[in-house]
PDB file as gemmi writes it, atoms N, CA and C in Angstrom:
CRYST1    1.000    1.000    1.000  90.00  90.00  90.00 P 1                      
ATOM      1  N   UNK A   1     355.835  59.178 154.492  1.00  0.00           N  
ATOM      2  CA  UNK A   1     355.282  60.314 153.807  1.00  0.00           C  
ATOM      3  C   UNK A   1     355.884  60.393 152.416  1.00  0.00           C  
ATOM      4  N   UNK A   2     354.892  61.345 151.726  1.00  0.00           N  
ATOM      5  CA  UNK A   2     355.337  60.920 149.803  1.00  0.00           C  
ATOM      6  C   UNK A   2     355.115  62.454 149.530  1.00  0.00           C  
ATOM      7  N   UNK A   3     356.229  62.907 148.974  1.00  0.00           N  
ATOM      8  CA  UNK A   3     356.207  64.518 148.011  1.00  0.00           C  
ATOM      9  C   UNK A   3     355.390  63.997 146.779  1.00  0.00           C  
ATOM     10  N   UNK A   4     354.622  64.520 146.495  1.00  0.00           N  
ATOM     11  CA  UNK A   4     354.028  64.236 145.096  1.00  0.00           C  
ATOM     12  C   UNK A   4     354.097  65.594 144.074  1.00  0.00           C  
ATOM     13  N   UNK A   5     354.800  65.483 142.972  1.00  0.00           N  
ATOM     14  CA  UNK A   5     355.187  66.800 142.659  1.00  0.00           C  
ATOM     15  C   UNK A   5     354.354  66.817 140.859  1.00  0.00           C  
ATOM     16  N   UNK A   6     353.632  67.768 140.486  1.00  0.00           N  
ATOM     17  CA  UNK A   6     353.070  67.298 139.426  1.00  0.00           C  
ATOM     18  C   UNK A   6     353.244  68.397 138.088  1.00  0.00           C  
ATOM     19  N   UNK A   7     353.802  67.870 137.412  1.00  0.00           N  
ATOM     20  CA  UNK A   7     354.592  68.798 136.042  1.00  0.00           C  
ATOM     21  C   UNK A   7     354.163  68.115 135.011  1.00  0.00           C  
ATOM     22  N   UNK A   8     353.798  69.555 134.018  1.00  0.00           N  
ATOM     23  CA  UNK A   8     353.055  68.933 132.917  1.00  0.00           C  
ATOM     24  C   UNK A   8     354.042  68.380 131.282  1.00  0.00           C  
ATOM     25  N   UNK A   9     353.677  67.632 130.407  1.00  0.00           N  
ATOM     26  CA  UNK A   9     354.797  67.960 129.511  1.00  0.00           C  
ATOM     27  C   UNK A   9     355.094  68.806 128.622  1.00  0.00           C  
ATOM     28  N   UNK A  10     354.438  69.977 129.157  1.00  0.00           N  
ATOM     29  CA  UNK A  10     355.516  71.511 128.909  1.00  0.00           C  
ATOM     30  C   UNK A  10     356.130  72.018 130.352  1.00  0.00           C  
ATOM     31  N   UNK A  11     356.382  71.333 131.566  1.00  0.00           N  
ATOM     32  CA  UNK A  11     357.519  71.383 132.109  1.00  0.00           C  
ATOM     33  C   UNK A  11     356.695  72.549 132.989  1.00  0.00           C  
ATOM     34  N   UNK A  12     355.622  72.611 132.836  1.00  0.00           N  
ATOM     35  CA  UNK A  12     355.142  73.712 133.644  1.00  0.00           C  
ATOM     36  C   UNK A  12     354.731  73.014 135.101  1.00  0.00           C  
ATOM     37  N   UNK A  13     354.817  73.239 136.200  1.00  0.00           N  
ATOM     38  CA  UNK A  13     354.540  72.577 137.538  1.00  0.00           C  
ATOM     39  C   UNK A  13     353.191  73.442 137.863  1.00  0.00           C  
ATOM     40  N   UNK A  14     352.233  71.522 138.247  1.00  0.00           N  
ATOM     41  CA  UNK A  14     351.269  72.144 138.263  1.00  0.00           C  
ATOM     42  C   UNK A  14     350.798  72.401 139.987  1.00  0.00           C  
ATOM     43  N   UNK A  15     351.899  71.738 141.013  1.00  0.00           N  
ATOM     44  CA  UNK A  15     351.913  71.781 141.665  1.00  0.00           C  
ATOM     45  C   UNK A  15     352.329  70.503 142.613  1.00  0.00           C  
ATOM     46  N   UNK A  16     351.961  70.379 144.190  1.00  0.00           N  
ATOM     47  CA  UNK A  16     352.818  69.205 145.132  1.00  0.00           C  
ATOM     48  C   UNK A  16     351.780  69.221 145.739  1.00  0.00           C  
ATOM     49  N   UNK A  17     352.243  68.173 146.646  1.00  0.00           N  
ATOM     50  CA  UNK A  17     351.112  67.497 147.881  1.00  0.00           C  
ATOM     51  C   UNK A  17     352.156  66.768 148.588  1.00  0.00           C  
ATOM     52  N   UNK A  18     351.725  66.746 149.896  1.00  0.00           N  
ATOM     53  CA  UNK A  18     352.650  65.884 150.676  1.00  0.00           C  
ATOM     54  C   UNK A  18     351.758  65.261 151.453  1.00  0.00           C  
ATOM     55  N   UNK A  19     351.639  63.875 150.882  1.00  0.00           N  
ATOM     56  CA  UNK A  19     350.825  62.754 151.073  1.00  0.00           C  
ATOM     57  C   UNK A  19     350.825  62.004 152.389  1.00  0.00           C  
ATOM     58  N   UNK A  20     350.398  60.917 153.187  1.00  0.00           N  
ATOM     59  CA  UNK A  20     350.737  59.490 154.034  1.00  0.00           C  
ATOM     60  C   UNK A  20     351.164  58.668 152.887  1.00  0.00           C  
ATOM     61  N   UNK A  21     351.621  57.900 153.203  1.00  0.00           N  
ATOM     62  CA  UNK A  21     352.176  56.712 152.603  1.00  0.00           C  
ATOM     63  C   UNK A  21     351.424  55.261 152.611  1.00  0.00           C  
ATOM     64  N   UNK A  22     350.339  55.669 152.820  1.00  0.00           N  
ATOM     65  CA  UNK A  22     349.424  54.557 153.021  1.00  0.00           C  
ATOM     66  C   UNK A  22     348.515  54.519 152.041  1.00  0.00           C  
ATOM     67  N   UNK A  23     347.980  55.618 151.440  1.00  0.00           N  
ATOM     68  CA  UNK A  23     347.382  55.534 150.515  1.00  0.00           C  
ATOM     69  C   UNK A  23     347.559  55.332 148.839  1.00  0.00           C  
ATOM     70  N   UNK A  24     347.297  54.749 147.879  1.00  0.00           N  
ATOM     71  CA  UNK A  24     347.635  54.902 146.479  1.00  0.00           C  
ATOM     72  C   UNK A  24     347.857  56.409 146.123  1.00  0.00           C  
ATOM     73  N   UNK A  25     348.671  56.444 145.615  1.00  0.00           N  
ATOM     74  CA  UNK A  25     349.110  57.747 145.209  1.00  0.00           C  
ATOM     75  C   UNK A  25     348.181  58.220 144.270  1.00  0.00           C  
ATOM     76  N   UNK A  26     347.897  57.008 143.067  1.00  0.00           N  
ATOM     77  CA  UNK A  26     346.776  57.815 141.981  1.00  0.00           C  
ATOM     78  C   UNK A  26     345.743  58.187 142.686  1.00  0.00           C  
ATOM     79  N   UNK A  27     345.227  58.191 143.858  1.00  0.00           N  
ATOM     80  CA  UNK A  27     343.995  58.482 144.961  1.00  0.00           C  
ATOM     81  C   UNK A  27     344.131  60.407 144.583  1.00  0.00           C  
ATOM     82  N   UNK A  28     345.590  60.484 144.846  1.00  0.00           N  
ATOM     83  CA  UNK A  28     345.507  62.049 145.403  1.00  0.00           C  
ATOM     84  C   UNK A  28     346.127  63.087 143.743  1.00  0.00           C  
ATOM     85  N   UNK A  29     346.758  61.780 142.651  1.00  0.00           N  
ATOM     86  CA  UNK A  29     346.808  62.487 141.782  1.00  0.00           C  
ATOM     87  C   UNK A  29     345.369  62.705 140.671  1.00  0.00           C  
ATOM     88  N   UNK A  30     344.489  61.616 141.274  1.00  0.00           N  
ATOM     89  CA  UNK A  30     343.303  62.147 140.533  1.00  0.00           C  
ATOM     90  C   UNK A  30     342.113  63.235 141.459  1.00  0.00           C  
ATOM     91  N   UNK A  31     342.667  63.544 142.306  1.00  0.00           N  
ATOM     92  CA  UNK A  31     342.001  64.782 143.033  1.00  0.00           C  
ATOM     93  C   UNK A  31     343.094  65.870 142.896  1.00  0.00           C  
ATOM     94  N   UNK A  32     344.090  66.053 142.533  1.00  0.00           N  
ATOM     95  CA  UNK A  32     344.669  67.250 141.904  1.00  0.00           C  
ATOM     96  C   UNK A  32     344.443  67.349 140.807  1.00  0.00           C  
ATOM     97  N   UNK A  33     344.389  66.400 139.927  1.00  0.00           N  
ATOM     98  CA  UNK A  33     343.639  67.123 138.356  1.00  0.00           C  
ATOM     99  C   UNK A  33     342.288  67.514 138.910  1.00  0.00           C  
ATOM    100  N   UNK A  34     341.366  67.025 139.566  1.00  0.00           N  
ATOM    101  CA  UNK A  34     340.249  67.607 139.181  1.00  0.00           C  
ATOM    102  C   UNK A  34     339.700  69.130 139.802  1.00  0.00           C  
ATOM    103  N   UNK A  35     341.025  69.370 140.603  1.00  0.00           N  
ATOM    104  CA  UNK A  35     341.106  70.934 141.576  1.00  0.00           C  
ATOM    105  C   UNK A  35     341.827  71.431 140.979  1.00  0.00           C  
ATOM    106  N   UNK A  36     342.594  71.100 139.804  1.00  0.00           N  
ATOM    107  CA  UNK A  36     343.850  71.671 139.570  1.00  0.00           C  
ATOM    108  C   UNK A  36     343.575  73.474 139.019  1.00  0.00           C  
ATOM    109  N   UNK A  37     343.610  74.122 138.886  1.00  0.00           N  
ATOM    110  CA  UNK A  37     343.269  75.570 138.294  1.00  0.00           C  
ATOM    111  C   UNK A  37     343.926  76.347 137.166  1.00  0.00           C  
ATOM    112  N   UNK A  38     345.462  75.856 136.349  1.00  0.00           N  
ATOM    113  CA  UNK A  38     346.312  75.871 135.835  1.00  0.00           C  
ATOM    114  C   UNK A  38     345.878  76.460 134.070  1.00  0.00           C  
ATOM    115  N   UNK A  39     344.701  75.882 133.681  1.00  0.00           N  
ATOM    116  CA  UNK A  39     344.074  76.522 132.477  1.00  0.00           C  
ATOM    117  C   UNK A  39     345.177  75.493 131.420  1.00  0.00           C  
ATOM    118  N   UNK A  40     345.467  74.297 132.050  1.00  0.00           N  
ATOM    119  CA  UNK A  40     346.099  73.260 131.275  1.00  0.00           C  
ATOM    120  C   UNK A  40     345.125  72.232 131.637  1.00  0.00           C  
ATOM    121  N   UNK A  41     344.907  70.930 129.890  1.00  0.00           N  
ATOM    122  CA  UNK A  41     343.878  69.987 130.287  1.00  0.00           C  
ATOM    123  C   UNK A  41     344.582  68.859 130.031  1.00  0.00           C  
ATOM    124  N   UNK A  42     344.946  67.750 130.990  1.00  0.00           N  
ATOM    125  CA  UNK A  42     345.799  66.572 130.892  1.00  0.00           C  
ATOM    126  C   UNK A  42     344.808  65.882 130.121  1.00  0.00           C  
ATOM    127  N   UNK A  43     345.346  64.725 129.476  1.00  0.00           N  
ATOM    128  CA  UNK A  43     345.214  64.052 129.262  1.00  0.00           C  
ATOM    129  C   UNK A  43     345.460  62.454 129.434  1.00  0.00           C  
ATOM    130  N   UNK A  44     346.431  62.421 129.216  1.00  0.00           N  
ATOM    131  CA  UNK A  44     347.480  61.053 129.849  1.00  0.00           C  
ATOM    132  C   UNK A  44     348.138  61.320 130.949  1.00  0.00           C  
ATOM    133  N   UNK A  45     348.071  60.663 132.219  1.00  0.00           N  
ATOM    134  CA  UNK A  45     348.772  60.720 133.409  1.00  0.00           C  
ATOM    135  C   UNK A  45     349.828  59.696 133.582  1.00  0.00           C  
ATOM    136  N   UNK A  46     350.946  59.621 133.782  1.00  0.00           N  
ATOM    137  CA  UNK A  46     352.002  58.796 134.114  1.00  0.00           C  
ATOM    138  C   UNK A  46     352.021  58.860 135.319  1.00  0.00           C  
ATOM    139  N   UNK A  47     352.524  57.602 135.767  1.00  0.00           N  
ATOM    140  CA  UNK A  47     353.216  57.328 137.243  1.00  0.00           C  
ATOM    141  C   UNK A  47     354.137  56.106 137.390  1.00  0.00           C  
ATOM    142  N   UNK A  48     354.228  56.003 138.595  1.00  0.00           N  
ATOM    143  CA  UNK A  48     354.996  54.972 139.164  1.00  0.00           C  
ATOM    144  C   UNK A  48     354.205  53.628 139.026  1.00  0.00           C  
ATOM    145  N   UNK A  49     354.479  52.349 139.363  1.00  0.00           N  
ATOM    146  CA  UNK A  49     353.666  51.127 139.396  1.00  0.00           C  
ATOM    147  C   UNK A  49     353.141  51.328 140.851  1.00  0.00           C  
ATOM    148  N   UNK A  50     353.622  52.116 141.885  1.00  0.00           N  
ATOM    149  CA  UNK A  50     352.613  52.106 143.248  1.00  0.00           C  
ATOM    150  C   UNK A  50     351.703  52.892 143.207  1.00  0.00           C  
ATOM    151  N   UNK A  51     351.097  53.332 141.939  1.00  0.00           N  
ATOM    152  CA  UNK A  51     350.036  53.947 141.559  1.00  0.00           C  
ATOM    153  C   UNK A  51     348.965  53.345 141.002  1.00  0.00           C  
ATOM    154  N   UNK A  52     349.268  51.778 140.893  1.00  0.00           N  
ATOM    155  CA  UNK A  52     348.302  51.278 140.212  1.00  0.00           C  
ATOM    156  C   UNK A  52     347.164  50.483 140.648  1.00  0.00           C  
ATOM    157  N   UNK A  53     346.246  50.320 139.968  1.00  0.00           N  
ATOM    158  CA  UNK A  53     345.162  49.831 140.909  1.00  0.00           C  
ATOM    159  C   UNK A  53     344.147  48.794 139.784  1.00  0.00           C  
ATOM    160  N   UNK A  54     343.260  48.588 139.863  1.00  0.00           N  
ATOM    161  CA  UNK A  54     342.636  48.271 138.463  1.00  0.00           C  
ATOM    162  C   UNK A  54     341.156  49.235 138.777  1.00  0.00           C  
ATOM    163  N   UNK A  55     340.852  49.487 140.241  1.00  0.00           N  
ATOM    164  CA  UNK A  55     340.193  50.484 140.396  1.00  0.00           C  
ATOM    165  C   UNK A  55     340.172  52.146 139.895  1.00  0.00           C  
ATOM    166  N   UNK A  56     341.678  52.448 139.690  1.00  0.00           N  
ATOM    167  CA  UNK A  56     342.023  53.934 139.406  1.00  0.00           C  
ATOM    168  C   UNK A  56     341.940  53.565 138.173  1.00  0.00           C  
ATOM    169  N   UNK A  57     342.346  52.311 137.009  1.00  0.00           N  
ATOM    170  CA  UNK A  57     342.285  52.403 135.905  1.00  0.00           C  
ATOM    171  C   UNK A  57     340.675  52.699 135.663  1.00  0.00           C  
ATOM    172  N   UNK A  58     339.752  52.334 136.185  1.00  0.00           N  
ATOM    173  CA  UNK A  58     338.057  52.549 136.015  1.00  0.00           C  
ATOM    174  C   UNK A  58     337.829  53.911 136.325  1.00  0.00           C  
ATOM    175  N   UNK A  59     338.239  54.433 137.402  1.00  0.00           N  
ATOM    176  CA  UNK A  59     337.957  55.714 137.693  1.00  0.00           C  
ATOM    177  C   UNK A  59     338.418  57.295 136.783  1.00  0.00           C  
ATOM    178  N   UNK A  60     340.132  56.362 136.254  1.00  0.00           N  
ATOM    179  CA  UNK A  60     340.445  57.818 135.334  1.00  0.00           C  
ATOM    180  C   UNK A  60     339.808  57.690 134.219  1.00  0.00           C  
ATOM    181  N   UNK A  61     339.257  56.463 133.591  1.00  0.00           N  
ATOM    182  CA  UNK A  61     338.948  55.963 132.267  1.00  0.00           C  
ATOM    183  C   UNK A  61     337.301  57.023 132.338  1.00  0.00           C  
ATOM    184  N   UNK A  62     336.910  56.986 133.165  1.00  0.00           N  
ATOM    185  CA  UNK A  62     335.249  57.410 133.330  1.00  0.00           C  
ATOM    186  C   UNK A  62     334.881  58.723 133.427  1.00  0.00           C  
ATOM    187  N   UNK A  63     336.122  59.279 133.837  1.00  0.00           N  
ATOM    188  CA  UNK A  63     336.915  60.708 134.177  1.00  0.00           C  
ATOM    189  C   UNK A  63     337.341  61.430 132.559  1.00  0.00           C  
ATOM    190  N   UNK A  64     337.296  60.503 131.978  1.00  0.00           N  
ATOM    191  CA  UNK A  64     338.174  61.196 130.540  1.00  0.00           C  
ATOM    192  C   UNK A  64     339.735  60.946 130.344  1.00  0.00           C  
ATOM    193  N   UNK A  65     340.196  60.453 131.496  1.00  0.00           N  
ATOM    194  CA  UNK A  65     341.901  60.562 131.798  1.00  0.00           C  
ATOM    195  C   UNK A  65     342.439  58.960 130.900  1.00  0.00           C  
ATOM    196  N   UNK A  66     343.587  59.212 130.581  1.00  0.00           N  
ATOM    197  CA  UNK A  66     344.190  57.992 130.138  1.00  0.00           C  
ATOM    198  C   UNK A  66     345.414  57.749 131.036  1.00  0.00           C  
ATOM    199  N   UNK A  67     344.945  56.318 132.077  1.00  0.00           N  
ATOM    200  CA  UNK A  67     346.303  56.119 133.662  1.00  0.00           C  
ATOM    201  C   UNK A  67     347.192  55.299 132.682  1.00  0.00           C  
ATOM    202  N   UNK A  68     348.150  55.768 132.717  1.00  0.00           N  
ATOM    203  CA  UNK A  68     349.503  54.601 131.883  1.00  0.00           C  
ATOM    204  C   UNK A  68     350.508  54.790 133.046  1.00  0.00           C  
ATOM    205  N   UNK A  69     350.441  54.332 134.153  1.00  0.00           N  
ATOM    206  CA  UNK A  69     351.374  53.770 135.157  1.00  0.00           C  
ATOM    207  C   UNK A  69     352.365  53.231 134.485  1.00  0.00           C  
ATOM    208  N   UNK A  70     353.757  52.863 135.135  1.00  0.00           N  
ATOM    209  CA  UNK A  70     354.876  52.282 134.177  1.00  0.00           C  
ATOM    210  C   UNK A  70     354.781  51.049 134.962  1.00  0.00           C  
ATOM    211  N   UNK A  71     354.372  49.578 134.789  1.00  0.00           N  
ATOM    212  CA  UNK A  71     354.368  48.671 135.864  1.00  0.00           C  
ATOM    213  C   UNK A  71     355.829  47.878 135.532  1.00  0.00           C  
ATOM    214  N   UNK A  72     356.093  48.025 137.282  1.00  0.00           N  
ATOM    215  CA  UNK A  72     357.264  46.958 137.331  1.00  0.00           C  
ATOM    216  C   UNK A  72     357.556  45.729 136.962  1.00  0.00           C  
ATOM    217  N   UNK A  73     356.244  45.381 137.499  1.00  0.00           N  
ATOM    218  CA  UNK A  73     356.394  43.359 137.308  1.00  0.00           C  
ATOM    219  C   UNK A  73     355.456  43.215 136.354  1.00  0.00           C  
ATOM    220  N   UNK A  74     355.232  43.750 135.539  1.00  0.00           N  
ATOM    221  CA  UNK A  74     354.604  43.484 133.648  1.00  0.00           C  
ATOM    222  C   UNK A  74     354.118  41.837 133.622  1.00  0.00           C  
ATOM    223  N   UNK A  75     354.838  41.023 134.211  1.00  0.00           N  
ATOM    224  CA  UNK A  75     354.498  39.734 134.086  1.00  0.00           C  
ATOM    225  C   UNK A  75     353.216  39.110 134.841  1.00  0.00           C  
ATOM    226  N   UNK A  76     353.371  39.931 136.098  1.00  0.00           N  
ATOM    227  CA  UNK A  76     352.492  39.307 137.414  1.00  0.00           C  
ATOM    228  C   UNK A  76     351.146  40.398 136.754  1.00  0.00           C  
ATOM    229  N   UNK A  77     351.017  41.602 136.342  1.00  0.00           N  
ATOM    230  CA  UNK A  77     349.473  42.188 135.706  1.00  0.00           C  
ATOM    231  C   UNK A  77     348.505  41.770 134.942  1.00  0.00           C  
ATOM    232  N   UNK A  78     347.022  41.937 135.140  1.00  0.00           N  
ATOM    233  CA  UNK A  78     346.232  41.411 134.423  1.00  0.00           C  
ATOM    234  C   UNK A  78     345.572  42.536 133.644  1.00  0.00           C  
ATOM    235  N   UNK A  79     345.457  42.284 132.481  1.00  0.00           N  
ATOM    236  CA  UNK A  79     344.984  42.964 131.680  1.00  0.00           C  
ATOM    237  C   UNK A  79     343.861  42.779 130.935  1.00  0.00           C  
ATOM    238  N   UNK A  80     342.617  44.136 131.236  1.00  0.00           N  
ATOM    239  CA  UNK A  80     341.525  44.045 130.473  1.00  0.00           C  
ATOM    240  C   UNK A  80     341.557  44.787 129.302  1.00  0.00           C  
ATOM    241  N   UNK A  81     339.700  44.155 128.582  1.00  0.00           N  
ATOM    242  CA  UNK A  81     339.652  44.843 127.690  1.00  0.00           C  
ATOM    243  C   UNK A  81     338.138  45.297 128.055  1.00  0.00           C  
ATOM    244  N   UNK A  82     337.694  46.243 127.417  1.00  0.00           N  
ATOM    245  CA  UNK A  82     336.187  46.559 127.564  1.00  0.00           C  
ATOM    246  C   UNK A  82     335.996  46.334 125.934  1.00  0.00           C  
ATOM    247  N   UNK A  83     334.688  45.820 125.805  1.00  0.00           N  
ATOM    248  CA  UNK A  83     333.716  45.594 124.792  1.00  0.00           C  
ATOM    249  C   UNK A  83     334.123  46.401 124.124  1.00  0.00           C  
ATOM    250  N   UNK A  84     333.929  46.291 122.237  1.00  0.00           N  
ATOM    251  CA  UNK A  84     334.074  47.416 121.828  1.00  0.00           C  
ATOM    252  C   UNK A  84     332.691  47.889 121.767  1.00  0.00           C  
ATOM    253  N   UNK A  85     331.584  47.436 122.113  1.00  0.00           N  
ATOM    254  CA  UNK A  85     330.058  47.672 122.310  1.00  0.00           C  
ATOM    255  C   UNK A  85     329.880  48.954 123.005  1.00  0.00           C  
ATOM    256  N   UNK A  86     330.686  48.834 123.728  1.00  0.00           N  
ATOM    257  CA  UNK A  86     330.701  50.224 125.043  1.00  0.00           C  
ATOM    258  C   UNK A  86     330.867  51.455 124.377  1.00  0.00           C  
ATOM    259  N   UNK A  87     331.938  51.070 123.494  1.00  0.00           N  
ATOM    260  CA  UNK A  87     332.880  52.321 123.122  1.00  0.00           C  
ATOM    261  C   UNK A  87     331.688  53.663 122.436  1.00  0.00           C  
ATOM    262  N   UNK A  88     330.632  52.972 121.744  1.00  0.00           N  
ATOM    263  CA  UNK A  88     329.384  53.149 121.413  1.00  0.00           C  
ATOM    264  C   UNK A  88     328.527  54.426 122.099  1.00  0.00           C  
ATOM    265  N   UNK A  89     329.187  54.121 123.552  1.00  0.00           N  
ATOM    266  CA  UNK A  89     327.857  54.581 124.254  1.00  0.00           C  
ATOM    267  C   UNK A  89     328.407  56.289 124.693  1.00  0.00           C  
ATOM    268  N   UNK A  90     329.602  56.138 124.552  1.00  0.00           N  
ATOM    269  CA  UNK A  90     330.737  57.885 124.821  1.00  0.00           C  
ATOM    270  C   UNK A  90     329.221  59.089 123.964  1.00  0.00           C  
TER     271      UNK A  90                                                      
END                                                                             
């Protein structure tokens, strides 16, 4: 089991969850932003590297969110780019 505790950077807590441990964590931190009620609007989400996915990077990106996970093994990650064609279409 995982405390997930979520504070903004004005230190204001926007609240917890107490997760399984089976699931990606960004799973349940991108369903607390989108319930969140706080009258604060994130922008950039940080986490751990067991938050990462290349799926959650698609999902917060589409969402408006910017995922900057801190990854551990930097070496072993693959990194995209999207078209700048796309960027077009916002």
């Amino acid at each position: 089991m995982t405390y997930l505790n979520y504070t903004s950077d004005q230190f204001t807590g926007l609240g917890g969850l107490v997760i399984p441990g089976t699931i990606r964590d960004s799973v349940y931190v991108l369903e607390a932003l989108l319930e969140q009620e706080s009258g604060l609007n994130p922008t950039e989400i940080m986490s751990d590297s067991g938050s990462y996915s290349d799926l959650m990077f698609g999902l917060f990106w589409s969402l408006g969110y910017q995922f900057s996970p801190r990854l551990a093994e930097l070496k072993d990650a693959r990194f995209w780019l999207v078209d700048p064609v796309w960027a077009s279409l916002k």
